[in-house]
C-alpha positions as CSV (number, residue, x, y, z in Angstrom):
1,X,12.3,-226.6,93.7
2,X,13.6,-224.4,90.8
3,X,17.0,-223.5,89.5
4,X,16.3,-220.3,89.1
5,X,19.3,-217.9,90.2
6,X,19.3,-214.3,91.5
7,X,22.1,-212.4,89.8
8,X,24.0,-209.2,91.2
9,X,25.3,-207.2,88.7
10,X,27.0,-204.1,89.1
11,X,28.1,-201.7,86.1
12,X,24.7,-202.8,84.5
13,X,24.4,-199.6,82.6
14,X,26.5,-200.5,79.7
15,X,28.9,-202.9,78.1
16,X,29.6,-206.3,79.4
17,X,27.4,-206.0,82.4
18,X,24.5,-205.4,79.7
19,X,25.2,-208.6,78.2
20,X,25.3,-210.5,82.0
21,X,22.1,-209.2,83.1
22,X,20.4,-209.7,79.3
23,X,21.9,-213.2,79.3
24,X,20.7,-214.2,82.7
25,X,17.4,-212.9,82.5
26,X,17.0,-214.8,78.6
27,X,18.0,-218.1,80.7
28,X,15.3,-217.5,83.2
29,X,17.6,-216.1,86.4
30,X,16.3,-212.5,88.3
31,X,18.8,-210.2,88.1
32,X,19.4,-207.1,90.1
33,X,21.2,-204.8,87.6
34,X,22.9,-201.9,89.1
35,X,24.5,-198.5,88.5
36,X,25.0,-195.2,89.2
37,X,21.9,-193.8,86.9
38,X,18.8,-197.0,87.8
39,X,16.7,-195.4,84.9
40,X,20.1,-195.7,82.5
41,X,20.0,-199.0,83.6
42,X,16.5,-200.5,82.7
43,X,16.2,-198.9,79.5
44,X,19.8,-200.5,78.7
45,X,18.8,-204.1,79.6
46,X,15.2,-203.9,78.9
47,X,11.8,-204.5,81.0
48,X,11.3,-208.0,82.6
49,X,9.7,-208.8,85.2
50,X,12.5,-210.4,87.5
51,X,14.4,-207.2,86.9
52,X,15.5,-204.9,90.0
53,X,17.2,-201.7,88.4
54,X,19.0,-200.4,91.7
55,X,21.2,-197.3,91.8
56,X,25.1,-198.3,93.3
57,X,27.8,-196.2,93.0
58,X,30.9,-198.9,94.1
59,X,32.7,-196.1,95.9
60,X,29.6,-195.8,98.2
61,X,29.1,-198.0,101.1
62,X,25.8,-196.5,102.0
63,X,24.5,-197.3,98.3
64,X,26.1,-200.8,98.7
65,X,24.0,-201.9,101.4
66,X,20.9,-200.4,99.8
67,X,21.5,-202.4,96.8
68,X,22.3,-205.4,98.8
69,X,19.1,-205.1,101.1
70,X,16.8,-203.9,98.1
71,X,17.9,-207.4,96.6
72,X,17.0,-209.7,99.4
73,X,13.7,-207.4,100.0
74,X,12.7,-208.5,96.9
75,X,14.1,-211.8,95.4
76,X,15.2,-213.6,99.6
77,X,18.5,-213.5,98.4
78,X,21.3,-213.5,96.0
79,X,22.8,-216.8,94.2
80,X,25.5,-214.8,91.9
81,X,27.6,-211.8,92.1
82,X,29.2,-210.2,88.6
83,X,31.7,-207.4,90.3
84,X,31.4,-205.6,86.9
85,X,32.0,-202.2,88.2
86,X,34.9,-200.0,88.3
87,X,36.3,-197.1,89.2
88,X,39.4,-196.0,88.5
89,X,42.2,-193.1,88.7
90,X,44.5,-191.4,87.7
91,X,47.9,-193.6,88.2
92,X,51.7,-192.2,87.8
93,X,54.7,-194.0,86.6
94,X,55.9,-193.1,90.6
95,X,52.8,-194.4,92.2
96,X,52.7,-197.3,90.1
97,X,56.6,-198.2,91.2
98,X,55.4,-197.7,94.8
99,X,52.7,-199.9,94.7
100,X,54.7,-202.9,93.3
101,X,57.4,-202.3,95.3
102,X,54.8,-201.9,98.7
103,X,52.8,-205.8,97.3
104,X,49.8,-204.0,97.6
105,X,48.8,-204.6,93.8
106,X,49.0,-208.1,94.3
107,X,46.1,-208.0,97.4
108,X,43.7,-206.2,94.3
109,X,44.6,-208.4,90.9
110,X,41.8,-210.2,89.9
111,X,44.3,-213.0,88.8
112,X,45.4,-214.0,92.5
């Protein structure tokens, strides 16, 4: 049996999630690297062979389960998921105030 891992990555396209897919494919892993532009994609983290370039826009369920099923078509399943992605708007002093006074931030912070 190997230890190979199959890696998720959204945000693939640029930056850190670059690095992630780069890093696991250099230790041996398949990764499925995802954005919003595939082709942006694989020419950012290079050709390889266990490389899935998948398009995902993360405000997109339909492209979500594409992604997710285009993975398991090809590589039966996925060991790791980098949540690299984000989207993001436009945020007010007054909405801000709302949402701390409402809890809801603390439901989204990555650091609960």
């Amino acid at each position: 049996m190997t230890d190979r891992k199959i890696w998720f990555i959204t945000g693939a396209g640029r930056g850190m999630g670059v690095d992630f897919a780069k890093a696991a494919l250099a230790a041996g892993d398949a990764v499925v690297a995802t954005g919003r532009n595939p082709d942006t994609v694989a020419k950012a983290v290079g050709e390889a062979d266990d490389l899935l370039a998948v398009e995902l826009d993360v405000t997109s369920t339909g492209d979500a389960e594409q992604a997710v099923r285009a993975a398991v078509d090809r590589f039966g399943r996925i060991d790791v998921l980098v949540n690299n992605a984000a989207t993001s708007m436009p945020v007010t002093s007054r909405s801000w105030r709302r949402s701390r006074s409402s809890g809801s931030w603390r439901r989204t912070s990555p650091a609960r």
